[in-house]
C-alpha positions as CSV (number, residue, x, y, z in Angstrom):
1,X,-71.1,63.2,-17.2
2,X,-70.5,63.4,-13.3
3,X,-72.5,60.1,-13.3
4,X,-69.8,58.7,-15.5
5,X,-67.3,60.3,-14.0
6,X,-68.3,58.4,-10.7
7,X,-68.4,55.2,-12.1
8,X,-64.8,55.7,-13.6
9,X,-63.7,57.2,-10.5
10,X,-65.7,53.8,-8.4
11,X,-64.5,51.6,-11.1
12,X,-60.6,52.7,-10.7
13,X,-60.8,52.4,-6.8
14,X,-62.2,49.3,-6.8
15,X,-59.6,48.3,-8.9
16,X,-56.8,50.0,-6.8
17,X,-57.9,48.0,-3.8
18,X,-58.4,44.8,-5.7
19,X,-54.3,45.6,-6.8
20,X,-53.9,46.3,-3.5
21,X,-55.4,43.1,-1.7
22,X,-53.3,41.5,-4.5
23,X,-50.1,42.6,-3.7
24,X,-50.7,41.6,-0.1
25,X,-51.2,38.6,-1.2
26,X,-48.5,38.3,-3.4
27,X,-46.2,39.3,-0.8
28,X,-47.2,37.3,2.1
29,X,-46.8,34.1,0.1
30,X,-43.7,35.3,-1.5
31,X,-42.4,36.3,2.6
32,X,-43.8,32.5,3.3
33,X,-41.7,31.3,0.2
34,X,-38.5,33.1,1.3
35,X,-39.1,31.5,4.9
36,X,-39.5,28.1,3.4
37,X,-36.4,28.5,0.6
38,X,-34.6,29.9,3.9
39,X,-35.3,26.7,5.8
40,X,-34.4,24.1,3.3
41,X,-31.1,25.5,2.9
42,X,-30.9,25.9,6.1
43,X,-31.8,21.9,6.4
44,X,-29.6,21.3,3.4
45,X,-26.5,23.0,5.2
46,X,-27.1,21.2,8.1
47,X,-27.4,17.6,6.0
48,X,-24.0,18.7,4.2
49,X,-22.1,19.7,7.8
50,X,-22.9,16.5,9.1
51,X,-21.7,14.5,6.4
52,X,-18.5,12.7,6.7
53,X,-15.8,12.8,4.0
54,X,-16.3,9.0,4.3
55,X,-19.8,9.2,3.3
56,X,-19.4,11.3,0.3
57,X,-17.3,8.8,-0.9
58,X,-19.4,5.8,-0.1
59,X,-22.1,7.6,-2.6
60,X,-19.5,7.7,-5.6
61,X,-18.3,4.5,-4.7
62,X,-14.8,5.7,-3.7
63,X,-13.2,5.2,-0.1
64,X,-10.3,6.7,2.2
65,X,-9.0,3.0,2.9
66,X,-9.5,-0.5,1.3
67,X,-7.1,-3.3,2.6
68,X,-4.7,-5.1,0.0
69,X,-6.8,-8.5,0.2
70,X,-9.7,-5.9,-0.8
71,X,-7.4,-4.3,-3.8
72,X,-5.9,-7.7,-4.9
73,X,-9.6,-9.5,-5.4
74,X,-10.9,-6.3,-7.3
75,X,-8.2,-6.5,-9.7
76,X,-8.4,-10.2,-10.0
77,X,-12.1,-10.0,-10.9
78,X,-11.3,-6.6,-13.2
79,X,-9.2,-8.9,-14.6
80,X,-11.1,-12.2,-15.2
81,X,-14.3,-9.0,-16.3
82,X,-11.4,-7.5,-19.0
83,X,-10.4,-11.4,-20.4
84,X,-14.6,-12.9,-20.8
85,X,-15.0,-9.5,-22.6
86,X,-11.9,-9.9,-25.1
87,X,-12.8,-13.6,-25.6
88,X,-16.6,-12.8,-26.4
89,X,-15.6,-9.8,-28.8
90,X,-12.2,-12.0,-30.6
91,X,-13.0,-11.7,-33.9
92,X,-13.0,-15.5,-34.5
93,X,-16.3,-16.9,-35.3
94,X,-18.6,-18.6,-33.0
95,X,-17.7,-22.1,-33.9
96,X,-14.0,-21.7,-33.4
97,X,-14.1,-20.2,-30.3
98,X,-16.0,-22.7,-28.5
99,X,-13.8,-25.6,-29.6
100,X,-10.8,-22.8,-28.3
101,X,-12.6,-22.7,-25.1
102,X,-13.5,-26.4,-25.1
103,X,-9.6,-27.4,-26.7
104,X,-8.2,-24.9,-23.4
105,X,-10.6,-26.5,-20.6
106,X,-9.7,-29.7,-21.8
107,X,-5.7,-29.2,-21.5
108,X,-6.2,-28.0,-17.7
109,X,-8.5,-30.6,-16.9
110,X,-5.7,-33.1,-18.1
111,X,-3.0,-31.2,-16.3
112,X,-5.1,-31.3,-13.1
113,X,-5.5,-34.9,-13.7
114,X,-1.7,-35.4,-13.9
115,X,-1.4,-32.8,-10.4
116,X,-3.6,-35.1,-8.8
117,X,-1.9,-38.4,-9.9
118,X,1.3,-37.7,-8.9
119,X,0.5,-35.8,-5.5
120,X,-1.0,-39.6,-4.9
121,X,1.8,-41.3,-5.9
122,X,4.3,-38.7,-3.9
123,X,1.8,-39.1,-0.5
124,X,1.7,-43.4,-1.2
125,X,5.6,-43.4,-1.6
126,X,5.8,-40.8,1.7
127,X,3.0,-43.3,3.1
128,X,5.1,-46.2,2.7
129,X,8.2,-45.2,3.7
130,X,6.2,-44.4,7.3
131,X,4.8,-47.8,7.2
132,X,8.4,-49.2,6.8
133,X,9.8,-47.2,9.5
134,X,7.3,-48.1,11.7
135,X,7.9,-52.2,11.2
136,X,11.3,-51.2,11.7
137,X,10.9,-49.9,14.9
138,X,8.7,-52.5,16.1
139,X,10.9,-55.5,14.5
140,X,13.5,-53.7,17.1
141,X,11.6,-53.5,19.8
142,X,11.0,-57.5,19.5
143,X,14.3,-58.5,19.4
144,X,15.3,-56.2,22.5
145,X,17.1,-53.3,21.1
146,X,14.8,-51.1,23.1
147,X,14.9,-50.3,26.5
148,X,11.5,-51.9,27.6
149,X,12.5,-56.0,26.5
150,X,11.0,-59.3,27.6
151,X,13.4,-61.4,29.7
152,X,12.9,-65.1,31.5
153,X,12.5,-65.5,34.8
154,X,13.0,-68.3,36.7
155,X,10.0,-70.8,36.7
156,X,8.8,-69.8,33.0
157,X,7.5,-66.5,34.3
158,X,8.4,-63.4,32.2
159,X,7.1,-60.1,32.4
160,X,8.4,-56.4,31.9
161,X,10.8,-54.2,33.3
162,X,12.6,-51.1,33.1
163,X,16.3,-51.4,32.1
């Protein structure tokens, strides 16, 4: 019995110092685990202190300031975005609306057409009345209603002057 009783007793301590080795373990890796959590926040806190307002933004696609030119071409595209998606999802049939879309392109392409015509005709009429004015002023100038003229000299020599 006293050999058995050994054995428990050798059995037990070699179990309390195997527990033992064990929870040394256990708590230099969970010390070494603390010290690592600790120096991720640590790195994290840092990260987050030295990040601008402006950057946080940024991320969510948000800012402080945008100029108006910035605000007037989102809106415009939002806008062309919002009227391609309610044309595509009309509840006409595919048919009709391309001859809408085909009817409507052809209307502005025939008012561009008439833009363009008469901005010719108002730059040829604008054109021409230069032109005229310009003869004018040199049919003037020949006769001697201007200030530099032609005038005879004696002996059939004629040259200019100032008046």
């Amino acid at each position: 019995m006293t050999n058995r009783l050994n054995d428990a007793m050798g059995t037990a301590k070699g179990v309390y110092e195997s527990a033992a080795v064990g929870a040394g373990v256990a708590a230099t890796t969970a010390k070494t685990t603390a010290f690592d959590v600790a120096k991720a926040v640590a790195g994290i806190a840092a990260t987050v202190g030295a990040l601008g307002v402006d950057d946080v933004l940024g991320w969510v696609g948000l800012a402080r300031k945008r100029s108006p030119l910035t605000t007037l071409a989102l809106f415009g595209a939002g806008i062309a975005v919002g009227a391609g998606v309610a044309v595509l999802l009309s509840p006409t049939s595919g048919q009709a609306l391309r001859r809408d879309i085909v009817n409507r392109l052809d209307g502005l392409k025939s008012k561009a057409t008439h833009k363009v015509e008469q901005a010719e005709r108002q730059v040829q009429s604008k054109v021409g009345s230069a032109v005229d004015a310009v003869k004018g002023a040199v049919s003037s100038s020949e006769t001697g209603n201007s200030h530099y003229g032609m005038e005879g000299r004696p002996g059939g020599e004629s040259g200019h002057h100032l008046s």
